[in-house]
N, C-alpha and C positions, 0 to 999 in steps of 0.2 A: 433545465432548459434555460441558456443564458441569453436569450433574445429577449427581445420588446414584444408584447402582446399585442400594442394597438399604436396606431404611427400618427403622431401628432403630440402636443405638449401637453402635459395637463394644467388645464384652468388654474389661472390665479384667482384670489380675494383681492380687488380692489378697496382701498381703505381711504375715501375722503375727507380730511378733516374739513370744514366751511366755516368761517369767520367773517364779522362783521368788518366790513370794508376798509372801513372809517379811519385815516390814519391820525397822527398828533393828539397818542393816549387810549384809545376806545381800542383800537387792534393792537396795540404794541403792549396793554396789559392783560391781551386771550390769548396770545401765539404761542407760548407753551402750555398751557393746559388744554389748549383746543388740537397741539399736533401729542403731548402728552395720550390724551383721549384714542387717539386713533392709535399710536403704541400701543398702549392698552387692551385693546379690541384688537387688532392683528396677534401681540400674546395669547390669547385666549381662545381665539379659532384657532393657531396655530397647534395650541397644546392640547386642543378637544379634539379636531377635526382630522382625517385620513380619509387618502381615495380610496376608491373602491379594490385599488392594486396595491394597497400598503403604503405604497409614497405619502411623505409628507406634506401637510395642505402647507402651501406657501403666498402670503400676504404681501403686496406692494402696497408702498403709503405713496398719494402724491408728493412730488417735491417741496410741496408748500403747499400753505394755508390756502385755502380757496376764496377769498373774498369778493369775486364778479368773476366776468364771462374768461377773460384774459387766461387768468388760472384757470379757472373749470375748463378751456380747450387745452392747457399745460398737460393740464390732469388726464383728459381723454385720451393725447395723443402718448403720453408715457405709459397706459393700461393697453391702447393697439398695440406696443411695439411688445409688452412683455406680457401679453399671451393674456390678460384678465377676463375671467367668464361671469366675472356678478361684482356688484360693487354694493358696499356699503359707505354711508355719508354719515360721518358722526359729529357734534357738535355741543360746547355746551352754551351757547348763548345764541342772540339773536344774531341772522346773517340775511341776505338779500334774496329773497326765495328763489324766484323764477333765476336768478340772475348765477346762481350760484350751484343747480339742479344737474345729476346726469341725465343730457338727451339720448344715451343711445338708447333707441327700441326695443334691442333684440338682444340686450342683457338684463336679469332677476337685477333688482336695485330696490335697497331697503335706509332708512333713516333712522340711524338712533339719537334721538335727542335727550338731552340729559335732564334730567326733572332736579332741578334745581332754584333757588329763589333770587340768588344773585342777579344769575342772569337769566332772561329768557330763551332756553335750548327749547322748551316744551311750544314756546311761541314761534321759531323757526320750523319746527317740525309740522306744524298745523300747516303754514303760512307754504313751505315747501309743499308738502301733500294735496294742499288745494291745487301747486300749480300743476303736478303730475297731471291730478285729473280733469285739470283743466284742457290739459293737452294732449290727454288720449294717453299716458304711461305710465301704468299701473307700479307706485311703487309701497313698499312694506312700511307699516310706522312703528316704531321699537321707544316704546315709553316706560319708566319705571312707577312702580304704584306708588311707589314713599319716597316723599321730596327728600334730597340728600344735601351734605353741606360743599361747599363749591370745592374743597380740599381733598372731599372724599375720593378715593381710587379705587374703591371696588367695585365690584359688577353685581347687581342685585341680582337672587338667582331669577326672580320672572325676565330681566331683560336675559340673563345666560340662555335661558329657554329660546325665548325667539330669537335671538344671533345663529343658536344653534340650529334650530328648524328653517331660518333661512339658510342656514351656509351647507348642512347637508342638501337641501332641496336644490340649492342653487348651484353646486357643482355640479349633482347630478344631470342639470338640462345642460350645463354646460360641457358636461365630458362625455353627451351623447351626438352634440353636432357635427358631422363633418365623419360620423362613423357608419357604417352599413349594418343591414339585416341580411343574412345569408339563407335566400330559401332554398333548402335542396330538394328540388321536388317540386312539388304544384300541391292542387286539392287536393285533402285527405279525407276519403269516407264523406263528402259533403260537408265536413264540419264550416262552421262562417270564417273562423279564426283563421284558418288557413287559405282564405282566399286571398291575397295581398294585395292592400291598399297605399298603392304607394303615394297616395294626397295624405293618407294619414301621418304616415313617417317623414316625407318633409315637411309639409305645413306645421304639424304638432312638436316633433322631434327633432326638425333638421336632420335628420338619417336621410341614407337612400339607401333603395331594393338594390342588392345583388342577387341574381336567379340563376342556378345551372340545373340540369337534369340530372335524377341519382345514377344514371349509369356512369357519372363521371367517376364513381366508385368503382363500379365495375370494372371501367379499363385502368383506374390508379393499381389495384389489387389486377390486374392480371398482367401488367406492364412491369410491376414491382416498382412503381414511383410513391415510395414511403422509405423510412429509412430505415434501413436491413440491420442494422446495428439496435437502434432503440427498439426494432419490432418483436426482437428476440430477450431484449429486456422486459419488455412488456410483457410475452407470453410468459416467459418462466415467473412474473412476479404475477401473475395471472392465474398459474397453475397450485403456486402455493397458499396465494393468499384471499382466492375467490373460491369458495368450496361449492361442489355441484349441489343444488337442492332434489329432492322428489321429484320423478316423472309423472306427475298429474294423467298422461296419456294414455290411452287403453293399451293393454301390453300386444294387441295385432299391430297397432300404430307407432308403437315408439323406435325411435332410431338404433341404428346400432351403435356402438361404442366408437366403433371405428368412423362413424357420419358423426358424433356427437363429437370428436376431438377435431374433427375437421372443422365445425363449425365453429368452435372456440378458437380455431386459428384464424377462421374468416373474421369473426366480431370483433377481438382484436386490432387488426390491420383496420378495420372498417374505424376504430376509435382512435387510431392514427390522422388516418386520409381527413376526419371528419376537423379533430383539430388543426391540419396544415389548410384545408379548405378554406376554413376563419381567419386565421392570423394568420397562416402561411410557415415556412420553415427552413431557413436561408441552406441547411445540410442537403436540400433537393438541388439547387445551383448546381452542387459538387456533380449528382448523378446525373447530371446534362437537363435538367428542368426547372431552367430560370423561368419563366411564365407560373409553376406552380408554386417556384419558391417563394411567392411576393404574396397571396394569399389574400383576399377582400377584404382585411381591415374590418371583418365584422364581432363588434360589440356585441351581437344577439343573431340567432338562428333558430331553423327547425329540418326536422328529416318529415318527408311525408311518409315513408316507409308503405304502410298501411294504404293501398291494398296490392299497388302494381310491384310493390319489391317484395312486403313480405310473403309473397301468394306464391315466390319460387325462391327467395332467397333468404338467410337466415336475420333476424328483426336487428332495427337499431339497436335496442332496448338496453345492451351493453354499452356503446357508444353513448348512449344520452347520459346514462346511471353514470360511468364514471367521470364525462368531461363537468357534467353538472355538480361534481363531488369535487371536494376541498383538496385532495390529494390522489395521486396516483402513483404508477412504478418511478416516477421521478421525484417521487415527496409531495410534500404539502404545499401547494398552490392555490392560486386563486382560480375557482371555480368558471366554467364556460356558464353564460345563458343558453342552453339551446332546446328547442321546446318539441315536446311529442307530436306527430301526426303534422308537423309543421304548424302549429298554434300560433302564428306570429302575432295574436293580441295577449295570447299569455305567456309567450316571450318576452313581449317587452312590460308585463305585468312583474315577470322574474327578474328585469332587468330595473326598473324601478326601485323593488326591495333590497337588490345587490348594491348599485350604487348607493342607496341610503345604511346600508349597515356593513356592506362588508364581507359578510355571511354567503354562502350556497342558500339555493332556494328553490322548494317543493313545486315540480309540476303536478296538479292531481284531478283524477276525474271528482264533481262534485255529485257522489253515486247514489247514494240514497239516506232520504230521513230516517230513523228508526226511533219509533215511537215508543213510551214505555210498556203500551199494551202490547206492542207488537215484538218485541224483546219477552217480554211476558210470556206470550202465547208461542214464540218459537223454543224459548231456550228456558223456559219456568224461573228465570231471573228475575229480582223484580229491582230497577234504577232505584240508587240512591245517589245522595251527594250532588256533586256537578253534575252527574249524566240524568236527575232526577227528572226531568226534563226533554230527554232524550237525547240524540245526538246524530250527527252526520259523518259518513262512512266517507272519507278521500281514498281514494285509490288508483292510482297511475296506473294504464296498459301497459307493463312492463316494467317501466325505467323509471328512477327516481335517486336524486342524491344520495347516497349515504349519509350523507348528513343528518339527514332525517331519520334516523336511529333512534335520536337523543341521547346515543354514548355518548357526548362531549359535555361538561358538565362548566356553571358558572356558581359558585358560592356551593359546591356540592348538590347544586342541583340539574337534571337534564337539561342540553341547552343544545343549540347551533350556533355556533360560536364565529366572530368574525374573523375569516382564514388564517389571519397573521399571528393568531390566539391560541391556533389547534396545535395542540402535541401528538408527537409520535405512540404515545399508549391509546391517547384517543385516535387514534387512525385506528389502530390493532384493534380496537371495541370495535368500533362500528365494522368494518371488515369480518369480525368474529359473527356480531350479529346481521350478518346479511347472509341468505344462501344464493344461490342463482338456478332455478330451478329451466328446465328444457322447457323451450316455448310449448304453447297449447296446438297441438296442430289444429286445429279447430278453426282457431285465430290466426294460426300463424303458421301460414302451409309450408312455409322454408324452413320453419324450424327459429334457432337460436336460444337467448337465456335470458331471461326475467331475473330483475333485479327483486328476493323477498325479504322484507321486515318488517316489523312491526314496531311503531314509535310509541316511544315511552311517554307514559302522562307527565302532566304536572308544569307544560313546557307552556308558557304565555308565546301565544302565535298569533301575525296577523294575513288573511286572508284577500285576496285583493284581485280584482278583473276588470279589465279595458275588454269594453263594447262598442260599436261602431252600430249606430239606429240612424236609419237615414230620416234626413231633416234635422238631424241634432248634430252628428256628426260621432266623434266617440265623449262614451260616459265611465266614470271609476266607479269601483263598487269596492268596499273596505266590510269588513266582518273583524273584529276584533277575537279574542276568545282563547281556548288553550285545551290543549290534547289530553285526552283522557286514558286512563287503562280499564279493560274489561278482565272479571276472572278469564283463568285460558279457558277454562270447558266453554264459555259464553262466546269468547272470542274465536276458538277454534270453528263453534256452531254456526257463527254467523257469516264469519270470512269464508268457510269453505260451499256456503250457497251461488258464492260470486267466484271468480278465477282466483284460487287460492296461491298462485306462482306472483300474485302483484303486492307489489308495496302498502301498506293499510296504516292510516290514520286514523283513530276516533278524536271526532272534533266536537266541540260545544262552544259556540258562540253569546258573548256575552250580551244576556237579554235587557231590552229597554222598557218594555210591557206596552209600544208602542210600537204602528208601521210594521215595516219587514222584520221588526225584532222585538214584535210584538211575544212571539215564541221561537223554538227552533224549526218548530217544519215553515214556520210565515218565511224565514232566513233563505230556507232551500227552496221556498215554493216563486221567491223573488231573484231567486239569482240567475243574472241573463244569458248563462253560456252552460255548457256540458263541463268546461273545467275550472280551474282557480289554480293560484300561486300562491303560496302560503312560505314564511318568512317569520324565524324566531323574534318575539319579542312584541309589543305593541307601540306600533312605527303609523297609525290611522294619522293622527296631526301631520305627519311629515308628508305622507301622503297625500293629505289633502292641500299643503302647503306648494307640494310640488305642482298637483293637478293645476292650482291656481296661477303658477308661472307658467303653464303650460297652455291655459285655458279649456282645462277639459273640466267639464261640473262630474261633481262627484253626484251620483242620486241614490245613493244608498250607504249609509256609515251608520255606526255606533259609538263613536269616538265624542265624549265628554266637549259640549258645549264650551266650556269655558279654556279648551284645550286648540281651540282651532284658531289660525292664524292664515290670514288673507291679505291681499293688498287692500288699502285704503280706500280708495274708490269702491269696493263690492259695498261698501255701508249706505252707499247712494244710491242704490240697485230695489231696495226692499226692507222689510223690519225680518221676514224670514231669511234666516240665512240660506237655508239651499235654493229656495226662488231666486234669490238674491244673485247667486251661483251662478244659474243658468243662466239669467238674464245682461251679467256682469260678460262671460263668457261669450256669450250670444255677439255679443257688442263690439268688443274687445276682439275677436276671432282668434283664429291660431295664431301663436308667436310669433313664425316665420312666414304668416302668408301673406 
């Protein structure tokens, strides 16, 4: 598909350098090491950093040195005109604080000052950060631990660290503004998640609600407004490379052959309409449907499915499995967010981890603890190792990335890999091990197919859920940790107590011997919702780095102390850091409100 996913430019990195004012010798022997510096740093996110669509991250320097207000409005108005969604201000000597600061609000803005003895960078950086928070504008302080000598050009890896945790964090607030949530559908089953708060997603996000009802399915598929050419690509690459699983259903109940290929042409077409819905799909123009070709520009989505469609018609559960997978009958692409039962807190939980890594990313129910005695006393297995402990059961109603296989591999080991990374034999893996078994009629009075597999251990994963508590407003919740394998006899015993046709994780969260991660059931007994989004790799700092541009407190993490990066003003807040959080947040309010 040679179109644009989402309509709008992607964010720049703003790159400030700031120097002392001072003219006749004091600025005319900084001006090349002080715009040098900012080279430097624009190099290096450029060469680390990619959007979440594969494009490259693109850095603008101001025209010049910033030494007072003159320039720093030069500076502002050349980052309006070329699109910049975060700025950093780099410097290695002393410069005029307040005088030389980006004011805008409602851009991530961070400070690296250079720890050096020459000059005082470390002294500007101080002297800037009081002014931020003098003035209500939280911004990042990027300090190296070892003083260096003024000639030096390299980038120390702890400052690499937080450039990086800003620049991922900060594109991501920046490449969600101005984008939509696409709910199709309304309440699902009562879940909260699916209630839509639309003060959440502006104020927090800058998004806004787009809302249609699902029968706008129904008349797309009965009007034939989808494209009849790709729909017939997609079924025969559907036929060959989606293989039917087990009919779980009592043989009185199950369909016939001739309903079950029916349905498989309806799920299909249903994972058409569902992608042209979001981004839309200029080839409907052609069929006389410019209104459909233009599409909601939505970033992030959900189906409510469950209970008014799937109760007569056949489940999302294919539409979500494949658009939230890294490829399809068109190849390997970047993965849609769009969340089961219409989840839109774990939508944009899945939209969080996408933009910071790149990667497809796990919708799953968070189903249940399984205790070592209680593995014991069902299946006569007794935990060892990481599941010593026990562990928790993810399992999506249906649908779930393929991604989540762990066929795709990093250093020869199971991985989910950032889209632009996955090859064609790892598509074929994870395809191989997925079956699609016929809905439960049980669950799923229309019918349809369940995406099933089982993910491989060994795979460092992080866990992650947006809650909305009134009086607080919404809170992150991060779980570090990494997937396990059970023998099959254990894993067959256990999966098939629950709906055996769904996707199944074993997870173990990394314990602290404290709080909600004091154990594994504390992990389960504390988490605030029925699901979680889960996301290879351990991204908790980025996480928490974003939450804090975004001002949402995090009240639950595992993520290493010494690994968390906040703006400057939260140290004013408290000696604990997560009181510190809320109260910093509390204060501060949402970004855009």
């Amino acid at each position: 598909m040679n179109y644009k996913n989402l309509i709008g430019q992607l964010p720049k990195i703003g790159i400030r350098p700031v120097i002392d004012g001072r003219l006749d010798g004091v600025r005319e022997s900084l001006e090349e090491s002080t715009m040098n510096m900012a080279r430097i740093a624009a190099d290096f996110l450029e060469k680390n950093l990619r959007h979440a669509d594969g494009s490259k991250v693109e850095c603008v320097i101001s025209d010049s040195c910033i030494g007072g207000v003159a320039e720093a409005a030069a500076s502002a108005d050349k980052f309006s005109r070329e699109g910049v969604g975060l700025s950093l201000t780099v410097t290695p000597c002393w410069c005029y604080g307040s005088e030389t600061i980006d004011m805008d609000p409602m851009i991530p803005k961070a400070i690296w000052g250079f720890n050096g003895t020459e000059r005082p960078g470390a002294v500007y950086l101080a002297a800037a950060l009081a002014g931020h928070n003098q003035k209500g504008i939280p911004a990042f302080g990027i300090y190296g631990r070892d003083v260096q000598d003024s000639d030096d050009t390299s980038i120390p890896a702890d400052v690499q660290e937080k450039l990086l945790l800003f620049g991922k964090a900060g594109l991501a607030v920046a490449t969600m503004k101005g984008k939509s949530y696409l709910s199709m559908g309304a309440v699902s089953m009562g879940i909260a998640g699916s209630i839509i708060d639309p003060n959440f997603f502006e104020s927090y996000l800058g998004m806004r609600c787009e809302n249609i009802d699902m029968t706008e399915f129904s008349r797309r598929i009965k009007h034939e407004i989808y494209d009849k050419e790709e729909y017939e690509k997609a079924f025969a690459w559907t036929k060959e490379k989606c293989k039917e699983g087990k009919d779980y259903n009592p043989e009185n109940r199950q369909k016939s052959r001739a309903e079950l290929d029916k349905d498989w042409e309806f799920v299909v077409k249903m994972a058409l309409i569902g992608r042209d819905l979001m981004i839309g799909n200029p080839k409907l123009k052609a069929l006389g449907y410019g209104e459909e070709a233009l599409g909601r520009n939505a970033i992030s989505g959900g189906f409510q499915g469950q209970r008014q469609w799937t109760d007569h018609l056949p489940n999302g559960d294919f539409m979500e499995a494949i658009l939230t997978s890294s490829f399809d009958w068109n190849g390997i692409r970047q993965p849609f967010m769009l969340a089961t039962e219409n989840d839109s807190l774990n939508g944009i939980s899945m939209l969080f981890g996408h933009l910071l890594t790149g990667a497809a990313q796990i919708f799953s129910d968070v189903r249940t603890y399984w205790s070592p005695e209680a593995v014991k006393r069902v299946t006569g297995h007794e935990l060892k190792g990481d599941a010593a402990n026990g562990f928790i059961h993810l399992i999506n109603s249906g649908a779930s990335a393929l991604d989540g296989t762990g066929e795709q591999t990093i250093d020869g080991k199971p991985a989910m890999k950032p889209w632009w990374d996955i090859t064609e034999n790892e598509v074929e893996k994870c395809l191989e091990n997925t079956s699609w078994g016929p809905g439960m009629l049980e669950y799923f009075r229309g019918g349809g197919y369940s995406s099933t597999f089982k993910t491989k251990g060994e795979m460092p994963v992080t866990m992650c859920r947006i809650n909305i508590v009134k009086g607080i407003g919404p809170v992150l919740q991060i779980a570090e940790g990494k997937t396990i394998e059970l023998p099959e006899d254990v894993h067959n015993t256990i999966n098939e107590r629950t709906n055996p046709t769904w996707p199944t994780t074993w997870f173990v969260p990394n314990l602290t011997g404290k709080g909600p991660f004091k154990d594994v059931y504390s992990v389960m007994s504390n988490w605030g919702a029925n699901h979680g989004a889960f996301t290879y790799g351990h991204i908790g700092a980025d996480l928490i780095t974003l939450a804090a541009m975004l001002r949402i407190p995090v009240n639950m993490h595992n993520v290493p102390e010494e690994k968390i990066f906040r703006p400057s003003a939260w140290a004013s807040f408290g000696m604990d850091p997560e009181s510190s959080d809320y109260r910093a947040c509390a204060t501060y309010k949402a970004l855009y409100e």
